[in-house]
C-alpha positions in Angstrom: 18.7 -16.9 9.7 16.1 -15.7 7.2 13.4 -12.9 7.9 10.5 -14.8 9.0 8.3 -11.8 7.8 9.8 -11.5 4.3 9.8 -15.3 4.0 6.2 -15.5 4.8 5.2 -12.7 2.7 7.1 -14.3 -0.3 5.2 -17.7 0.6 2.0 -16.2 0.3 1.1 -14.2 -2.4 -1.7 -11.5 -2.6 -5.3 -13.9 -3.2 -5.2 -11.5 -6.5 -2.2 -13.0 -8.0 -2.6 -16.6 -6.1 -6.0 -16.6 -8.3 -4.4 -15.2 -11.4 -2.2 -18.4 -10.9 -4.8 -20.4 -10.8 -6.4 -19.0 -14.3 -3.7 -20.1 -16.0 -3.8 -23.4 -15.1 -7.4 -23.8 -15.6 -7.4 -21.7 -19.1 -4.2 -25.0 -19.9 -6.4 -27.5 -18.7 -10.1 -26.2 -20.6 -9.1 -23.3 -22.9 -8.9 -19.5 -22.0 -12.5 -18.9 -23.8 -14.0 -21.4 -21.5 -12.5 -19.4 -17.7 -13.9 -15.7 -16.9 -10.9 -14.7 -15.2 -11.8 -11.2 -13.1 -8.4 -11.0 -10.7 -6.2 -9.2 -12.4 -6.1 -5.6 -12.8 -4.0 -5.6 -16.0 -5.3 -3.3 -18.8 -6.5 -5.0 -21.6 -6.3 -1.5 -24.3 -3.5 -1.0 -26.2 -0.9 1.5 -25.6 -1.8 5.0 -27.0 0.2 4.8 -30.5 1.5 7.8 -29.4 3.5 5.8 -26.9 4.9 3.0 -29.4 5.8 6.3 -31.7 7.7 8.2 -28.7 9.6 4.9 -28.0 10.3 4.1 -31.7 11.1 8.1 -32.2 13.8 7.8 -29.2 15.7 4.8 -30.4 16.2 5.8 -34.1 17.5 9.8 -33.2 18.9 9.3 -29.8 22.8 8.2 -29.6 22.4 5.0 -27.9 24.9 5.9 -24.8 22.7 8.5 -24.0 19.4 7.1 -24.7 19.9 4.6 -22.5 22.5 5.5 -19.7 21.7 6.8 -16.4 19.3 9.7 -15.7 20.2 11.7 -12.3 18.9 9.9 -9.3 15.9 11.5 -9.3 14.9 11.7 -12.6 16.0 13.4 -15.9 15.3 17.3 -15.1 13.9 17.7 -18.5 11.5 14.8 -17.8 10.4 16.4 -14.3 10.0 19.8 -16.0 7.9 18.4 -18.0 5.8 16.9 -15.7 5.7 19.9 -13.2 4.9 22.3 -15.8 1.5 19.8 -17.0 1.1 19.7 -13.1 0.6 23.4 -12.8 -1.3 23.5 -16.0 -3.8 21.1 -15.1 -4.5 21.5 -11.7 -3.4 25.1 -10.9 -0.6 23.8 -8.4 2.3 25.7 -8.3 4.8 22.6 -9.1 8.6 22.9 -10.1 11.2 20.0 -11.3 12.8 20.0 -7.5 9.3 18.6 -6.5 9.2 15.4 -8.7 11.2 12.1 -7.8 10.7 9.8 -10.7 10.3 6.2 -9.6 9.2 2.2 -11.5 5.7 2.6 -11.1 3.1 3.2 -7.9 4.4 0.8 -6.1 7.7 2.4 -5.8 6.4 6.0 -5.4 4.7 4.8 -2.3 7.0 2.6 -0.7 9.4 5.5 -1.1 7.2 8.2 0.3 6.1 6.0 3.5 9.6 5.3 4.0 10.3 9.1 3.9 7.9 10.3 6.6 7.3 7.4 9.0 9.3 7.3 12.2 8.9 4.7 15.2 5.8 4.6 16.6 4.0 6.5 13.8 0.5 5.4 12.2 -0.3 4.9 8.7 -4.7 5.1 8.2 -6.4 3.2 6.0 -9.5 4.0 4.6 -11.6 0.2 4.1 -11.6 -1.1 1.2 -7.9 -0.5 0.5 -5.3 -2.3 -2.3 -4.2 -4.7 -0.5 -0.4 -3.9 -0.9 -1.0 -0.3 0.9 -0.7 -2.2 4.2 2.1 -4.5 3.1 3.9 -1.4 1.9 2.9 1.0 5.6 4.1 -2.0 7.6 7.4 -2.5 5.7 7.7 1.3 6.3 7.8 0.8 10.1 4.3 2.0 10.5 1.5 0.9 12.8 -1.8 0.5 10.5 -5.0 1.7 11.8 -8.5 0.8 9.3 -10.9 2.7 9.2 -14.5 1.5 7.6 -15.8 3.3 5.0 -19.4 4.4 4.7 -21.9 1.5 2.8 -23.3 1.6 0.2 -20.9 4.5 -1.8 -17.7 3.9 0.9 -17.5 7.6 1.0 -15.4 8.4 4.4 -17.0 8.1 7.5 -16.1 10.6 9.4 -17.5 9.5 12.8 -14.9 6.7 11.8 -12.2 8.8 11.1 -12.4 11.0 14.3 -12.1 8.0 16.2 -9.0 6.5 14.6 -6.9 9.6 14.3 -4.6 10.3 16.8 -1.0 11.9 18.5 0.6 9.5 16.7 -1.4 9.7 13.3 1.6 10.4 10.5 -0.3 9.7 7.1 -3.7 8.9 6.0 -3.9 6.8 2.0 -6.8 8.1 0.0 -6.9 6.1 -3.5 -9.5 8.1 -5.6 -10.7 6.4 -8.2 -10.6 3.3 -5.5 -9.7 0.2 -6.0 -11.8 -1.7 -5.4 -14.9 -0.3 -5.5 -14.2 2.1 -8.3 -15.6 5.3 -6.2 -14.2 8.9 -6.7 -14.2 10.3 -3.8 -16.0 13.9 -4.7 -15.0 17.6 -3.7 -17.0 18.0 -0.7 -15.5 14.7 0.7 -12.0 16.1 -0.3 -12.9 19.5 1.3 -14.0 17.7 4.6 -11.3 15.7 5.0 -9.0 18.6 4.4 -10.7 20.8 7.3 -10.7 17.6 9.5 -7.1 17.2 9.0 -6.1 20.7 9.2 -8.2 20.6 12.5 -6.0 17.6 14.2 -2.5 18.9 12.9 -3.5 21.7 15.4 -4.6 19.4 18.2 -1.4 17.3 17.8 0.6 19.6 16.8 2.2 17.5 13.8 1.9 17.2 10.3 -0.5 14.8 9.1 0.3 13.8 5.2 -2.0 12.6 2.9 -0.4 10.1 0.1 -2.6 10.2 -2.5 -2.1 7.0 -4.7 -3.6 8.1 -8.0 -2.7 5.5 -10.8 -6.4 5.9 -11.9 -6.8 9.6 -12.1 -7.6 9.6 -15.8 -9.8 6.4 -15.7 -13.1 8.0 -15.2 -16.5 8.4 -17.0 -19.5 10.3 -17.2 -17.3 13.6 -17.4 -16.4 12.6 -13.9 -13.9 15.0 -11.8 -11.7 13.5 -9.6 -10.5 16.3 -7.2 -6.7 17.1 -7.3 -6.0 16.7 -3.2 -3.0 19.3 -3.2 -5.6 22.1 -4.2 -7.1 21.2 -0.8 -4.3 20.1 1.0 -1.1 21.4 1.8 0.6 18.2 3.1 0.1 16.1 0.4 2.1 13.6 -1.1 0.6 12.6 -5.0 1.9 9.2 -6.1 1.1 8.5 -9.8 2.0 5.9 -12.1 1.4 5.5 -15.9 0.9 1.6 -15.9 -3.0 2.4 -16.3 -3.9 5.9 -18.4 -1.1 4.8 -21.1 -1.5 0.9 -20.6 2.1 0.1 -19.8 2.1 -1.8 -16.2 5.0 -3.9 -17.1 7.1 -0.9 -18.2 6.9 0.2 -14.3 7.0 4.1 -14.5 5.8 6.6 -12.6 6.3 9.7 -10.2 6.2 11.2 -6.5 5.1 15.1 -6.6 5.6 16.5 -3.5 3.7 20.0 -2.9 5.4 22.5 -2.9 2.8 24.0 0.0 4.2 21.3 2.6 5.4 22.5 5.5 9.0 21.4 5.3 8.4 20.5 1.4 12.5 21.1 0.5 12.6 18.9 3.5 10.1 16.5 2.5 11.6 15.9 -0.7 15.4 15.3 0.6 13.9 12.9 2.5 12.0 11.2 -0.6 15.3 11.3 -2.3 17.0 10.0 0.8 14.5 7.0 1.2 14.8 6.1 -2.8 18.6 5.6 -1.9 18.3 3.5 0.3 15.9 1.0 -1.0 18.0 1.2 -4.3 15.0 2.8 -5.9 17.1 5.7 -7.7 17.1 6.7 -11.5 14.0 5.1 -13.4 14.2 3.4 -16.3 15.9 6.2 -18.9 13.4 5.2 -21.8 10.5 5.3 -20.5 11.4 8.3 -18.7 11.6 10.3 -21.9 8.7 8.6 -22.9 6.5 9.4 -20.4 7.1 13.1 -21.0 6.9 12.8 -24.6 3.3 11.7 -24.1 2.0 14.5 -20.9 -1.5 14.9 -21.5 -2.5 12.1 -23.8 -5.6 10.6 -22.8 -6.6 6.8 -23.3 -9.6 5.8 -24.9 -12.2 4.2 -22.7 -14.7 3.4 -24.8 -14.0 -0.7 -24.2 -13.9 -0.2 -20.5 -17.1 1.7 -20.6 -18.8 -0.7 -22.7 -17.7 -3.3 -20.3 -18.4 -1.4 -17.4 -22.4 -1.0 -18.2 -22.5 -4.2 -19.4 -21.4 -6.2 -16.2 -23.4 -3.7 -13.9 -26.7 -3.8 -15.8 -26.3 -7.2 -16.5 -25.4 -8.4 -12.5 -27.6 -6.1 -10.9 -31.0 -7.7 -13.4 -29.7 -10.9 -12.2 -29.9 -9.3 -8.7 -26.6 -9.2 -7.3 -26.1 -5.4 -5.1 -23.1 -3.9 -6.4 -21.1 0.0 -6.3 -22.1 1.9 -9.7 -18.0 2.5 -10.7 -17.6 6.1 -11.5 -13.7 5.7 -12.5 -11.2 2.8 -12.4 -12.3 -0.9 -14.0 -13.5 -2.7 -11.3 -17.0 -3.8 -10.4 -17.4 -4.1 -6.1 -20.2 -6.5 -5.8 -22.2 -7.7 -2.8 -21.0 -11.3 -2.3 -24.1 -13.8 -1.9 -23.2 -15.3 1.7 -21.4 -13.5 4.5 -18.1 -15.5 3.9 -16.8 -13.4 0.7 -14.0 -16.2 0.4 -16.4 -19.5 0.5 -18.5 -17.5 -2.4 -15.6 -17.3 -5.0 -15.0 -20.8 -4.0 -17.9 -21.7 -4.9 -18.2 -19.7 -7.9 -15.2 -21.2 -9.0 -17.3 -24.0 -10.1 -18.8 -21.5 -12.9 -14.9 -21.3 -13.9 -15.6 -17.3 -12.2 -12.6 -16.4 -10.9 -13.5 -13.1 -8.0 -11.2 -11.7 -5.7 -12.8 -11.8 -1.9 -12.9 -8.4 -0.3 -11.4 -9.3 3.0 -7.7 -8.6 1.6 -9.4 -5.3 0.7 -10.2 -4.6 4.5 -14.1 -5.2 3.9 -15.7 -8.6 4.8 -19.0 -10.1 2.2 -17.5 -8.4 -1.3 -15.9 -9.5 -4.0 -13.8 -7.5 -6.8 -14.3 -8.0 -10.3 -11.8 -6.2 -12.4 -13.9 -5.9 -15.7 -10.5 -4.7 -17.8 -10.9 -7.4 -20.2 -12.7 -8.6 -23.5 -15.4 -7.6 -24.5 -16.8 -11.0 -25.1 -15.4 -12.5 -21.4 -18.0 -10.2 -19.9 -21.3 -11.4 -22.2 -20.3 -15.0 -22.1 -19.9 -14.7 -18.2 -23.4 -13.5 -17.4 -25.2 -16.7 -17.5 -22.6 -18.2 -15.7 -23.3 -15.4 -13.0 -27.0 -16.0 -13.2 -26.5 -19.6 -12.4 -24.7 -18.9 -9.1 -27.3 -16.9 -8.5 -30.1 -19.6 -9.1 -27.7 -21.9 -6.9 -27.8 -19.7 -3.9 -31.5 -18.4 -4.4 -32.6 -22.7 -4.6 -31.0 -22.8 -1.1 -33.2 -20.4 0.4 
């Protein structure tokens, strides 16, 4: 007898990669330059040279055995010094190599974590609109998921919200900052709220509540935006980082879990992280890229082309007259849909050849994503394809 949950979820895919599916069958059937394909949030900048060079670098001086064999099940200590030392260096957090778990990507850092910390009967919260795979990954955990709705039109938290939802059986709280979708950092003051709030129910409960803070966007930002660095806030705090977007290597799957030092229980915490990577098979990352990763701390991509794009699709929606969240990090646009039923809009602009991603996956009903990480020329050529679904609906008025 099969899992009937697994089997279902393998069924149906996430509407982001069922419409991604559905690109490349249309870009077959009418050519690539004639579909304006927004699902898919795959970066579309090259790899920092620095990366090829690091990778390039290991395989002609490394002896092959080594280069390639197995790293300790955590991570290569070198590798996690490295990455603790640019840790304290950047965010003036006291971090050490026993605090970092290397793991393949996001994904993995938070499965692992949630499967660390949640017991029966604990809760997992949401804060609306979530990546979609946050909930697939809390359930899987064992976790009940509670949503809470952030605040229109910025989706800062809403606290009035929050106070509602949290509870004696509250474990962890998600906060994605740069979001996806929507693109919104959440700023210090929010951070500092949230912390006092938190700190405030660990005493009422008398339990720790953890924040996971999923940050595969951290250095995706512009207009000499700051994204606030939770564990400076925060002493329960679990940071789960990937590389897959500030170095452009999602298919390379590597990333990390830092757990603060400043947890209560933190040795604890991170036997447990280790523990929970066992079991789910998720132990020694890929060597390589390890190395790699380290080799290139601190290197910053260039987001000049997501910039460009990212001005360009805003100003050019919003003259149309579409509503939509000014992005200040990440590369996705959240725009107001034009009819309450988010999934019947992208339907319908389908007949534009747009391909959107409805926003009720995202935990938010009437908006849809667009993930603007693309060409340059996909985003001009798309406008007056936007501007007739616009006409469309306005003629029906």
């Amino acid at each position: 007898m099969l899992s009937q949950k697994m089997l279902s979820l393998g069924k149906k895919s996430s509407s982001i990669r069922e419409i991604f599916e559905y690109s490349k069958k249309r870009k077959a059937e009418i050519g690539s330059e004639n579909v304006f394909d927004f699902s898919l949030g795959n970066p579309s900048i090259p790899a920092p040279k620095e990366v090829d060079d690091a990778i390039k670098g290991f395989i002609d001086s490394f002896d092959s055995i080594d280069l390639h064999g197995y790293t300790s099940a955590q991570g290569d200590m070198q590798v996690r010094e490295t990455i603790a030392k640019s840790i304290t260096e950047r965010f003036d957090v006291p971090a050490s190599a026993n605090n970092i778990y290397m793991t393949c990507g996001a994904a993995a850092s938070l499965t692992i974590s949630l499967k660390a910390i949640i017991n029966e009967g604990d809760e997992v919260i949401l804060l609306a609109p979530y990546f979609p795979e946050h909930k697939v990954f809390a359930e899987n955990a064992g976790a009940v998921v509670r949503e809470v709705l952030c605040k229109e039109p910025r989706f800062e938290i809403d606290f009035s919200e929050l106070e509602m939802a949290v509870n004696k059986n509250t474990r962890a709280i998600i906060v994605n900052s740069p979001n996806n979708p929507t693109g919104v950092v959440l700023s210090e003051d929010n951070i500092k709220r949230l912390s006092e709030f938190l700190n405030e129910k660990q005493k009422q409960f008398g339990r720790e509540i953890t924040i996971i803070a999923d940050e595969p966007y951290r250095e995706l930002v512009y207009d000499d935006e700051v994204v606030p660095y939770i564990p400076k806030y925060y002493d329960n705090t679990i940071v789960c980082y990937s590389y897959s977007k500030s170095l452009s290597i999602p298919g390379e799957r590597i990333g990390y879990i830092f757990v603060s030092p400043k947890m209560e229980n933190s040795e604890d915490t991170f036997f447990a992280v280790c523990g929970a990577g066992r079991s789910m098979g998720y132990v020694c990352a890929p060597s390589l890229l390890q190395r790699t990763v380290a080799a290139c701390e601190g290197i910053k991509p260039d987001l000049s082309a997501y910039d460009k794009n990212r001005k360009a699709l805003y100003e050019g929606l919003t003259k149309i007259g579409y509503s939509a969240v000014r992005p200040d990090g990440a590369f996705y646009l959240f725009v107001k849909a034009l009819e309450e039923d988010a999934a019947a809009f992208c339907e319908r602009a389908k007949k534009y050849e747009l391909l959107l991603v409805p926003s009720d996956s995202f935990g938010v009903s009437g908006y849809v994503r667009i993930a603007y990480c693309v060409g340059y020329e996909q985003i001009a050529n798309s406008l007056p394809a936007f501007e007739m679904l616009y006409k469309e609906y306005n003629e029906e008025k």
